[in-house]
C-alpha positions as CSV (number, residue, x, y, z in Angstrom):
1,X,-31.3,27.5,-169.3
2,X,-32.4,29.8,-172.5
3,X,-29.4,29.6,-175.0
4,X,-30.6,32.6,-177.5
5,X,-28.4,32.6,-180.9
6,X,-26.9,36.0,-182.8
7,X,-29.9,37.2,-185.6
8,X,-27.5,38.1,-188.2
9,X,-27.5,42.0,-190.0
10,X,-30.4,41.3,-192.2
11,X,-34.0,42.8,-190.9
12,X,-36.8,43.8,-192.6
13,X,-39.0,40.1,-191.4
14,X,-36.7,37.8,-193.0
15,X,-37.3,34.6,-191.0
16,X,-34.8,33.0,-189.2
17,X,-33.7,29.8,-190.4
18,X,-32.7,26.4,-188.7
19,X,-29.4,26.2,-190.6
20,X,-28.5,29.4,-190.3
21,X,-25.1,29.5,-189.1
22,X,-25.4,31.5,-185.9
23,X,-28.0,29.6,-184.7
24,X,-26.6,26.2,-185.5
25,X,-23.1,27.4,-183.6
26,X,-25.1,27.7,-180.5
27,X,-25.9,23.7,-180.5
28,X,-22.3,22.6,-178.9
29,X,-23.3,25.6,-176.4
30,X,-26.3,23.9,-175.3
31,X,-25.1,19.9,-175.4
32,X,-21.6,21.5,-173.1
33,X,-24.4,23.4,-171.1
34,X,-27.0,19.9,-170.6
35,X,-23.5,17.6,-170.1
36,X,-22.1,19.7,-167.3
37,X,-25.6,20.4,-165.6
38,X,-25.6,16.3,-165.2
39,X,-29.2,15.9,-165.0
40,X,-30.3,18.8,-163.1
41,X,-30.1,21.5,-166.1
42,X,-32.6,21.8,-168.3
43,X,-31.9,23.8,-171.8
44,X,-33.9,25.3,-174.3
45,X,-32.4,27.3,-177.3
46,X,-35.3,30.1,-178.9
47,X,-35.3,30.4,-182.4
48,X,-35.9,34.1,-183.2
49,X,-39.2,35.4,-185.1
50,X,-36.8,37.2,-187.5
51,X,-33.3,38.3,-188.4
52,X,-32.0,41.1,-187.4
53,X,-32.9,43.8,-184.4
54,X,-35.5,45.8,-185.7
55,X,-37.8,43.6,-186.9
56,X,-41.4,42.8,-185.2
57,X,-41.2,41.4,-182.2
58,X,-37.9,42.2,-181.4
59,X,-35.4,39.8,-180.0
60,X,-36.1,40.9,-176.3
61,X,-39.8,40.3,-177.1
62,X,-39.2,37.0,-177.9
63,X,-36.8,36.2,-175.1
64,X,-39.7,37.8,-172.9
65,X,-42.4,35.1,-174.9
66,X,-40.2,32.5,-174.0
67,X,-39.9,33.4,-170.1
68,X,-43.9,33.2,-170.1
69,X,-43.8,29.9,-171.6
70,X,-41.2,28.4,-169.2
71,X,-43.1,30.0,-166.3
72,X,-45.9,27.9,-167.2
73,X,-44.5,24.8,-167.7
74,X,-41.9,25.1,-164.7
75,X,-42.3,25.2,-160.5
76,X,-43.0,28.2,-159.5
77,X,-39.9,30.0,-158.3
78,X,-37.5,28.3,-160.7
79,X,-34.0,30.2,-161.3
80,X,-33.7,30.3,-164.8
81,X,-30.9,31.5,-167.1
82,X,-30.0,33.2,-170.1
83,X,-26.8,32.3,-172.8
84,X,-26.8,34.5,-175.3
85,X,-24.2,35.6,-178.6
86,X,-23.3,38.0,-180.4
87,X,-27.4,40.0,-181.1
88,X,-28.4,37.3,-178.7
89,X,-26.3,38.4,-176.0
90,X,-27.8,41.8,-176.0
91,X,-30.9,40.4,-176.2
92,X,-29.9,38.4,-172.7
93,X,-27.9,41.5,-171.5
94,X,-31.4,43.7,-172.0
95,X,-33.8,41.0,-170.4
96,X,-31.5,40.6,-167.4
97,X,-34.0,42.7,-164.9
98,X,-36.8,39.9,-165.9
99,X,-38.1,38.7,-162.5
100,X,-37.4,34.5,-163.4
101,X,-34.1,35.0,-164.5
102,X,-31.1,34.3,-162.1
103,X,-27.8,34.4,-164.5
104,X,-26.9,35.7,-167.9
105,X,-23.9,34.6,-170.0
106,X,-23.7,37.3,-173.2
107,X,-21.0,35.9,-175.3
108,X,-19.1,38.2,-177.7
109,X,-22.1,40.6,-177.7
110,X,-23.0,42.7,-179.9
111,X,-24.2,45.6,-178.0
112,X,-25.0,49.5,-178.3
113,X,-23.7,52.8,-176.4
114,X,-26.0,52.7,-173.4
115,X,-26.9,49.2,-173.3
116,X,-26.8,47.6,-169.3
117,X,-29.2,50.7,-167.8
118,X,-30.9,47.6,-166.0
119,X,-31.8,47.0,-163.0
120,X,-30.7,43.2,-162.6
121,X,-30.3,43.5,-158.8
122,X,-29.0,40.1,-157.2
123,X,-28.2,38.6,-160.7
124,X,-25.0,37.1,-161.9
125,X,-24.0,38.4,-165.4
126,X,-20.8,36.8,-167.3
127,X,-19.3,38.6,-170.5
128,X,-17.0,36.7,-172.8
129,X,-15.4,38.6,-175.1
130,X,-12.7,37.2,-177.4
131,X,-9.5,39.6,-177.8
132,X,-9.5,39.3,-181.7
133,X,-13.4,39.9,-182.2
134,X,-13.7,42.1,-185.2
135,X,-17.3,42.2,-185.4
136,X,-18.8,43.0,-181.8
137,X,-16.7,45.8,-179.9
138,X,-15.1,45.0,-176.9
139,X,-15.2,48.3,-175.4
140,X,-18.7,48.8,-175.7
141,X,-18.9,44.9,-174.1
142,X,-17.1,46.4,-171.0
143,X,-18.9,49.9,-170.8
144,X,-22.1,47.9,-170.8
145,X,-20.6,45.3,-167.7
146,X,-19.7,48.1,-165.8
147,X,-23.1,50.2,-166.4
148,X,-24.7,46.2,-165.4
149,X,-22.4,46.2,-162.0
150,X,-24.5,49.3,-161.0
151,X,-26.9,46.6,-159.8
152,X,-25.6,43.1,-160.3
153,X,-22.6,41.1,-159.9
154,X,-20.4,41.3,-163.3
155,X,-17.4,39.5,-164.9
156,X,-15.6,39.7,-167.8
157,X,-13.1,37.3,-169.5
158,X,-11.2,38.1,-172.3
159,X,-10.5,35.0,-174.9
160,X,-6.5,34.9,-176.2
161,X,-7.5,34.7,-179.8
162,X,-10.9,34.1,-180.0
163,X,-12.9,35.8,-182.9
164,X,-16.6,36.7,-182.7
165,X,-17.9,33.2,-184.3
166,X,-16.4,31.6,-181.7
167,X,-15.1,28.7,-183.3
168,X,-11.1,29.2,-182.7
169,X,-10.6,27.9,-178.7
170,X,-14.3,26.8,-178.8
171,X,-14.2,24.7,-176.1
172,X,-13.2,27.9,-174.0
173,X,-16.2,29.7,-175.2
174,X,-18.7,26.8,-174.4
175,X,-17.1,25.6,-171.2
176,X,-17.2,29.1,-169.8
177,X,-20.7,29.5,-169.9
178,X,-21.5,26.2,-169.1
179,X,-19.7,26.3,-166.0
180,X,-21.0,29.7,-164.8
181,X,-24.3,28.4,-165.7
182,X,-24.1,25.5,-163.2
183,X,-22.4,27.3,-160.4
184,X,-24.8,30.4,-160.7
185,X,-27.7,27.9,-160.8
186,X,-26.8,24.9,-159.1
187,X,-24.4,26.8,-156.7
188,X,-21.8,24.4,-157.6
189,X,-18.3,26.3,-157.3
190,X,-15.6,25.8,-159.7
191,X,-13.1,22.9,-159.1
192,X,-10.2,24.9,-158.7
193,X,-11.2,29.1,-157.7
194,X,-7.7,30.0,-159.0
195,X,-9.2,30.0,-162.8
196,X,-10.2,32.6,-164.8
197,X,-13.7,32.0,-163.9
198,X,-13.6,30.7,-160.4
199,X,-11.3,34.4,-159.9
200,X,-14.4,35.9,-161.4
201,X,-17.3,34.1,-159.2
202,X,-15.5,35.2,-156.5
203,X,-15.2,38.7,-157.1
204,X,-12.8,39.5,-159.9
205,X,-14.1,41.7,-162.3
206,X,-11.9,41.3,-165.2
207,X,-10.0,37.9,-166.5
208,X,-8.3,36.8,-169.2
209,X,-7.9,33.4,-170.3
């Protein structure tokens, strides 16, 4: 699993730091990712060349860097997925089509008007969008799921509450994608299929939780 972190507004080469705060928010996103893959999950979180989208590379080009490494290091044929949030999850959203990758969680993304004209045929793709994000709009969230479900298989669960840091419900953030992460790539169903997710996996395109 590639966990890829927002790159903040500023561009222009500014490095990305360690401490930055979007990138250190992703850290309980990982460990909830590693804990529920119990062994069998292995996670990697990419630190960014440089803030911002149009700086060189680009996010997708290093989300595209960091497939070729794990294709060298892993078995051949290995399923591998994508977490990504607010920049980072368009960054996931736009490297969905890459021929290793099996699932993509975009969380609160950040997106523009025509993002998800990609092919990401037989992929599983997961938006989480909370309702009281200020930051990334929703509505371009959901015109890009349903441009994505062209191809692949979409959901999209609305957070009561949740703000684009993620940090108010959390645990509802980070145990969303960490359980579509295992059932996508372990095929380990939901407990209990009447939940907002297990609805989703099994065909619902919209949810809120």
């Amino acid at each position: 699993m590639l966990v890829l972190h927002g790159g903040g507004s500023r561009g222009g080469g500014v490095p990305v730091s360690p401490a930055q705060l979007s990138v250190v928010r992703l850290i309980p996103t990982a460990r909830r990712v590693a804990h529920a893959g119990r062994g069998r999950l292995a996670v990697w979180r990419l630190l960014n060349s440089v803030r911002g989208w149009d700086g060189i590379p680009s996010p997708v080009d290093d989300v595209r860097w960091a497939l070729g490494q794990l294709r060298e290091q892993l078995p051949p044929g290995t399923p591998i997925g994508l977490i990504g949030h607010s920049l980072g999850g368009r960054a996931a959203i736009l490297s969905a089509g890459h021929d290793d990758v099996r699932c993509v969680v975009a969380l609160a993304p950040w997106v523009h008007p025509g993002d998800g004209d990609v092919d990401a045929s037989g992929r599983r793709i997961l938006f989480v969008h909370g309702a009281a994000d200020r930051v990334a709009n929703s509505q371009r969230a959901r015109a890009a799921a349903g441009r994505l479900a062209r191809t692949a298989r979409v959901g999209v669960i609305e957070v009561r509450d949740g703000g684009h840091a993620m940090l108010r419900r959390h645990r509802t953030f980070d145990g969303l994608a960490a359980e579509f992460a295992v059932a996508t790539l372990l095929s380990r169903p939901p407990a209990d299929p009447r939940t907002p997710l297990g609805r989703v996996l099994t065909g619902e395109s919209f949810a809120v939780v």
